[in-house]
N, C-alpha and C positions, 0 to 999 in steps of 0.2 A: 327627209327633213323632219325635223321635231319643235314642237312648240309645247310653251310651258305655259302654264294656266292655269294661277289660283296651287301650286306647289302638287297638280295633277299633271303631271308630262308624262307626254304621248309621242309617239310618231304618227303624223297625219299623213294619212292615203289621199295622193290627191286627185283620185278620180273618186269614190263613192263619199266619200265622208263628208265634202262643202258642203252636197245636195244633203243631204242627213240632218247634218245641224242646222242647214236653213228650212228643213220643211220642219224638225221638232221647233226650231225657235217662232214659228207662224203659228205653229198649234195654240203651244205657250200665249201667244200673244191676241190670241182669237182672231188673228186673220189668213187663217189658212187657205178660205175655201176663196173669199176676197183677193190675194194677192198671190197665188202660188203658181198665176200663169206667165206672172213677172219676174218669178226665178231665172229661167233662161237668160232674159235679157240683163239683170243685176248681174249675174253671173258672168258676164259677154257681152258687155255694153259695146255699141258701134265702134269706138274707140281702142279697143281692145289691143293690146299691140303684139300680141304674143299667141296668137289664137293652137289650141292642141291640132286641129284637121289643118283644112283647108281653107278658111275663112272661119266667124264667128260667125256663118249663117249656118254651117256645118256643124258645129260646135254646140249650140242653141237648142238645133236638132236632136243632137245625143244627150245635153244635158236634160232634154224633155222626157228622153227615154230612160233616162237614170231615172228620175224622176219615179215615173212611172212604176217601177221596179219597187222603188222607194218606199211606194204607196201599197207595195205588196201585190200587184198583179204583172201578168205573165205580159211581156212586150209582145209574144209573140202575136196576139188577139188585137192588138191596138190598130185600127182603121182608118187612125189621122184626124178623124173626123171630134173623136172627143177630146175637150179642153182637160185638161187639168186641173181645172175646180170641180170638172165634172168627177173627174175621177176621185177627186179629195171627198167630195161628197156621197161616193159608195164607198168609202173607206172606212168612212166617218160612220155609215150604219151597218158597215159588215159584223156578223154573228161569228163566233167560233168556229161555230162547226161550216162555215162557211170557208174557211183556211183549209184549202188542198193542196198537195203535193201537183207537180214536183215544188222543187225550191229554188230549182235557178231557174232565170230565161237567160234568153241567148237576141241580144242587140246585135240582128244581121247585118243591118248597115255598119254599125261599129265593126266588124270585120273585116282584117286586110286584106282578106282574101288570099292566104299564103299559099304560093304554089307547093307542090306536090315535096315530100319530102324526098331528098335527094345527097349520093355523094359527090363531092366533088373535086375535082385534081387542080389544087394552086399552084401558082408561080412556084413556089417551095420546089417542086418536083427539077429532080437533078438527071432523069434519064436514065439512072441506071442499069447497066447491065444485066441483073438478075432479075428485071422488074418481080419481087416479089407478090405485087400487087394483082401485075397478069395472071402467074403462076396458081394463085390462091382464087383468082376467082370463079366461082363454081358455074359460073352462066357465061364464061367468055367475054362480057363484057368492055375489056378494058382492052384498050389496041394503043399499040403506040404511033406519032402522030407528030413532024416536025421536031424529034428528040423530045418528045413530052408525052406522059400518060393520058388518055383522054376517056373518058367512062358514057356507055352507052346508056344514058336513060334510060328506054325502051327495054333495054333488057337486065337495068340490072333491080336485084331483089331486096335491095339494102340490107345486107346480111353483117356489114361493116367488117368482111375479113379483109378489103384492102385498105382498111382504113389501120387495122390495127399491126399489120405488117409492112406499112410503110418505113422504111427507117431514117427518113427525115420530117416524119409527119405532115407529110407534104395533101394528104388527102383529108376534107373535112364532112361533116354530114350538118346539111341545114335543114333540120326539123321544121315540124308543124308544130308550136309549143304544144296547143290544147291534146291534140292529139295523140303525142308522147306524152302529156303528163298524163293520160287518163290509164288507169292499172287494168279496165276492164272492157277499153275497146268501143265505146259506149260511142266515140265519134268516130262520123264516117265523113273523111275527105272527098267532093265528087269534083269532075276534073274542070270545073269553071272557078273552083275556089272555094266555093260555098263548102259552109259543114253540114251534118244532119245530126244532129243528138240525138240520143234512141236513152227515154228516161225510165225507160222500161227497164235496161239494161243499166243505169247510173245508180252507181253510190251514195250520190249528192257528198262527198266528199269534198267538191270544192276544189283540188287540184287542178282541174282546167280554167278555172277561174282564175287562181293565182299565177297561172302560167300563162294567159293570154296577157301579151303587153301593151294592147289596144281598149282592153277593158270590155270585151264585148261578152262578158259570161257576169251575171249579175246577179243578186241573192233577191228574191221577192221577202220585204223584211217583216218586217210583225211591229215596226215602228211607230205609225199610226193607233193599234187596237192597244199598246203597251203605254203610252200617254193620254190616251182616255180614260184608260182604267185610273192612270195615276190620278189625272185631275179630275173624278170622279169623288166628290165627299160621301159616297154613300158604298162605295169600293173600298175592301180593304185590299193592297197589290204587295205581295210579298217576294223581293229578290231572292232568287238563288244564286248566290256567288260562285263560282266553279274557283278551284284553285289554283289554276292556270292564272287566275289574275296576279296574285302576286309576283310570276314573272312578265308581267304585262302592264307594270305601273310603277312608279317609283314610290309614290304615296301607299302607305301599309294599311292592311287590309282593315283596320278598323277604323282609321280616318277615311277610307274610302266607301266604307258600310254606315258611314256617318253622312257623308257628301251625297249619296242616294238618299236616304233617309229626309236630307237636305231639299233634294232633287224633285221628291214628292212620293217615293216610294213609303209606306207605312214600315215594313218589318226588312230585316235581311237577314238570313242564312246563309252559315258558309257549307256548302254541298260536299266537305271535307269530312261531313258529318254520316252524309248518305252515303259517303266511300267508304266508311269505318263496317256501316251497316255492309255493305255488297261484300266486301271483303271476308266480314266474316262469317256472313251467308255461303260465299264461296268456300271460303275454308271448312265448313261445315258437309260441303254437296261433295266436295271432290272425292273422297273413297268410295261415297256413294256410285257416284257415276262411273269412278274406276272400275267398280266391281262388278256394276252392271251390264257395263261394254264387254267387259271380259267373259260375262257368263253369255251375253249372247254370239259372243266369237270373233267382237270387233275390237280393233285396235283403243286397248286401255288410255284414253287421255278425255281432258275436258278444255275448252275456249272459252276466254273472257264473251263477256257482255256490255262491255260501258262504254262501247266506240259504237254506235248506229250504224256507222260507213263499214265497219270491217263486217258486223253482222250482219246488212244486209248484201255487202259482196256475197258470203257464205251462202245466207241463203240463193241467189241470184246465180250467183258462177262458181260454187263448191257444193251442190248441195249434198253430197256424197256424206257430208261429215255434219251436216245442220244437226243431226241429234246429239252431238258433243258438245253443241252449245248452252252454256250453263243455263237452269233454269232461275236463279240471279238478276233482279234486274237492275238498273245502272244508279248511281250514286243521284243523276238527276232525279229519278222515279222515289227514291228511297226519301229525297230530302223535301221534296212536295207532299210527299204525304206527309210527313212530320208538321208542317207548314198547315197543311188540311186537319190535322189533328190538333193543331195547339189554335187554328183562327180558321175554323168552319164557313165554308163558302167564300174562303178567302181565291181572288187571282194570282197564281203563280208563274211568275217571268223566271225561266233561268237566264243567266248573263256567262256566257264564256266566248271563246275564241272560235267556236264550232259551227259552220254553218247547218252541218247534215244534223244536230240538236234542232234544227227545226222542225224537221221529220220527223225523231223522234217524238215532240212535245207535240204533232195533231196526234199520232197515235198515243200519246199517254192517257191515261184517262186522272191525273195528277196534275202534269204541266200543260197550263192553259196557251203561254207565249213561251219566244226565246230570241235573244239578241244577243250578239257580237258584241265585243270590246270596241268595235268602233262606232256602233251604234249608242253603247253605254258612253262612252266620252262624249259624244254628240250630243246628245241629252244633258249631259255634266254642265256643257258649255251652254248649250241653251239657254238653260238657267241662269246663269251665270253665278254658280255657286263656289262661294269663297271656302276653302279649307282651314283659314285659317282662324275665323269665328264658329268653327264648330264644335258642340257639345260636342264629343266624344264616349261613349258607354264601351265596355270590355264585352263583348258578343262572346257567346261560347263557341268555340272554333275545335276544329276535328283534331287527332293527331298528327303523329309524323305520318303513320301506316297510310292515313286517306289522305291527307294534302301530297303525298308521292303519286298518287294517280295522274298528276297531271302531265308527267312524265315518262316516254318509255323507260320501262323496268319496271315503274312502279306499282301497277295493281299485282304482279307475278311476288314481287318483294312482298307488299302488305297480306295477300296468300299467306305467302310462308311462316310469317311474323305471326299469322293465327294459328297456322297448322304447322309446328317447325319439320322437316324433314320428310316430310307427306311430299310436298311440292317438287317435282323437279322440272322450270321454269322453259320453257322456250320463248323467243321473243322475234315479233315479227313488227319490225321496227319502221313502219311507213307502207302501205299498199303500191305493190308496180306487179307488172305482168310476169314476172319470176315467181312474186310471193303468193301470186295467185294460182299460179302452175304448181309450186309447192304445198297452198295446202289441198290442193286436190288429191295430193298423192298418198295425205295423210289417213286418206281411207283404206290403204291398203298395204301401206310399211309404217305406218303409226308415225309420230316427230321422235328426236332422240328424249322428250323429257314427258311430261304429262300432263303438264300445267301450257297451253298455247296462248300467251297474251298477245292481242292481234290491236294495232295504232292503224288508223288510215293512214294517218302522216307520221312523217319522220321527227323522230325527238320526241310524239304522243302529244295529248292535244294542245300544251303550248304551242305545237306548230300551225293549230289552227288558220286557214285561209281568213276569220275573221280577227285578226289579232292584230298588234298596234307592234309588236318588236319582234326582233330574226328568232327562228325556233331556239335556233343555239344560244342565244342570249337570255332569253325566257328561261329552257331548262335550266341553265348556271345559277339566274338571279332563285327559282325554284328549290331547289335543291340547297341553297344555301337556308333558306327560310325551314324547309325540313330539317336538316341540321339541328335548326335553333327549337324546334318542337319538340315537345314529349312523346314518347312511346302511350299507344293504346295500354292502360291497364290490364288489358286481356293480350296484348300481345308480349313479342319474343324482348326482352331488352338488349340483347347481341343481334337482333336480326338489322342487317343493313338495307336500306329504303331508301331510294328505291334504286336498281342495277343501276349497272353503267352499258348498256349493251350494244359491242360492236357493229351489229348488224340484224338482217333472218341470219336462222341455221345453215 
């Protein structure tokens, strides 16, 4: 569903994003700390006719822990026992360095508790003669049963070879979303339902998040510390725009750098800027580190930097190839300091689609916060800021080479566009448990090219878990708006920005 707002339309998420704009609009309104144990109930009044669980007592409950989440602390610690103002009220004095990892929690009761992933033989199934299905399965498994296939739990390994030589597709596999979307394993199914996240082992990627359909994986946000700053007269707070917005809005990025501005944000930057920078920092590193892999005997290549989630996969479950990882740091890093250099002791929010930018921005020593596209609308609306009486100023905006980063292809393009014909591109087009067994292997048969641009998600971070529109339609609306950009002066004027790329290798 989509709503339109002052000529700002979005698609609104209707599990985190009400709570969001109704604790930023209480901030706004000075009665956070007053009225935000009345959220639940505004939200799920007795009357309620359509409740999401089981009742609006149930409902009430989860909206309190959205809440919670909301306010930036981990559900997992909450006792029951403190209110909600209570919590608004350590919110309200929490310090920087007081923001730890990880970035999500995990709302257990929000949890269906899905059973065990499993194949299963439907009606579909015709009997056949050659059961293919029996035939292929490596654990004996599948016996036949009243003229019907029938698959043994107990013993089968979900390998899904009868799933894929069925020839009337008569057999299905019902997942655990969280736990198929995660590339690295990081959840462990136990057999009452319950999950275990091991954040040790997490990307913060965000993938289980957007794949659980109960909503019980939640971002702890930077919400609260990024509206103090704002309403703060003695703060200067300077947006970093990531360029994934533009395929995240309809409104163009200068009227929307004007609507923060609006909003109570002092400065905006577009991080198109900082891409420009990485890119040709990168293009600068690569022969270097080619020639130095090569002299110490390892396989000649180098990996992006400007996805957190893929680089701390690397480090965490590849670390065979961690030294390939460009010494580069991400277009966020690059554009906060500019930001620190032009308004000294200024607070720096980046604003993108990314929740694992969270992580990165505690460890920056540049980016102080970071918020989602559905946080940034949230705040929009808060306000209640009209687009349509805003001043307007022309921001200086990056090229086509860095507004392609928002995209897969495009850091590997904006490379090459510095370095032409240095580069030869691999692209690892979304993190899943293949891409991850692939780059392991890169330690030891090298990729086919040299250049390994690694996206957590699919499509690059338009696809971002905190973003307002489908990856695929983000990267289209993207890519058109590069089109319409100029070439870096320092770059190729033939080099095309950013790929179109099928897949991994």
């Amino acid at each position: 569903r989509c709503v339109a707002r002052n000529a700002v339309r979005v698609c609104q998420r209707p599990l985190w994003r009400p709570t969001t704009e109704k604790i930023a609009k209480l901030f706004f309104e000075g009665r956070l700390v007053q009225d935000i144990d009345k959220v639940p109930l505004e939200l799920r009044p007795i009357n309620y006719e359509s409740p999401t669980r089981c009742c609006v007592w149930k409902d009430r409950a989860m909206l309190r822990l959205r809440i919670i989440a909301t306010l930036g602390f981990a559900v997992e610690k909450d006792d029951e026992i403190m209110t909600l103002s209570q919590y608004a009220e350590l919110a309200l004095k929490r310090k920087r360095d007081e923001i730890v990892a990880p970035v999500l929690t995990v709302i257990e009761s929000a949890c269906h508790k899905c059973t065990r992933q499993q194949y299963l033989v439907t009606d579909a199934c015709q009997g056949c003669f050659a059961s293919p299905c029996r035939s292929n399965c490596p654990k004996r498994a599948i016996t036949k049963r009243d003229g019907r296939s029938v698959i043994d739990a107990s013993k089968c390994i979900s390998c899904g070879k009868c799933q894929k030589v069925c020839p009337y597709n008569a057999i299905i596999n019902i997942p655990i979303p969280c736990v198929a979307a995660c590339p690295v394993g990081a959840i462990t199914p136990l057999p009452d339902g319950r999950k275990v996240f091991d954040f040790d082992k997490c990307t913060f990627c965000g993938a289980c998040m957007r794949a659980c359909p109960f909503g019980a994986v939640m971002p702890k946000t930077h919400l609260i510390d990024v509206v103090r700053s704002v309403a703060d007269p003695q703060s200067v707070t300077v947006a970093l725009l990531a360029p994934a917005v533009l395929g995240h809005s309809t409104t163009d990025f200068q009227t929307l750098s004007a609507a923060l501005i609006a909003a109570g944000f002092d400065h905006v930057l577009d991080v198109s800027l900082g891409a420009d920078i990485t890119a040709m920092k990168e293009a600068q590193e690569l022969p270097l580190m080619l020639a130095e892999r090569e002299k110490k005997g390892e396989t000649p290549f180098m990996t992006t930097s400007c996805c957190p989630a893929y680089v701390r996969c690397i480090k965490k479950h590849a670390p065979e190839i961690e030294d390939a990882i460009t010494s580069t740091r991400s277009p966020m890093h690059y554009t906060a300091e500019l930001a620190r250099q032009k308004w000294p002791g200024c607070t720096t929010v980046f604003i993108g689609p990314c929740v694992a930018k969270r992580y990165e921005a505690i460890c920056d020593e540049h980016t102080d916060f970071a918020l989602t596209f559905v946080e940034m609308f949230a705040i929009l609306a808060a306000k209640n800021v009209n687009t349509k009486n805003l001043k307007v100023d022309q921001l200086e905006i990056g090229s086509k080479e860095g507004r392609g980063f928002s995209v897969s292809g495009g850091v590997a393009a904006a490379v090459q566009s510095f370095a032409p014909g240095a580069a030869k591109p691999v692209i690892i087009n979304g993190l899943t448990p293949a891409a991850v067994k692939q780059l392991k292997s890169y330690a030891k048969r090298g990729p086919c090219g040299n250049l390994v641009e690694g996206m957590a998600c699919p499509g690059g971070c338009v696809g971002g878990c905190g973003g307002v529109v489908q990856a695929n339609v983000a990267a289209a609306k993207v890519r058109i708006a590069v089109s319409q950009t100029a070439h870096h002066p320092q770059g190729s004027p033939t080099a095309v920005t950013p790929f179109v790329p099928a897949g991994n290798e």
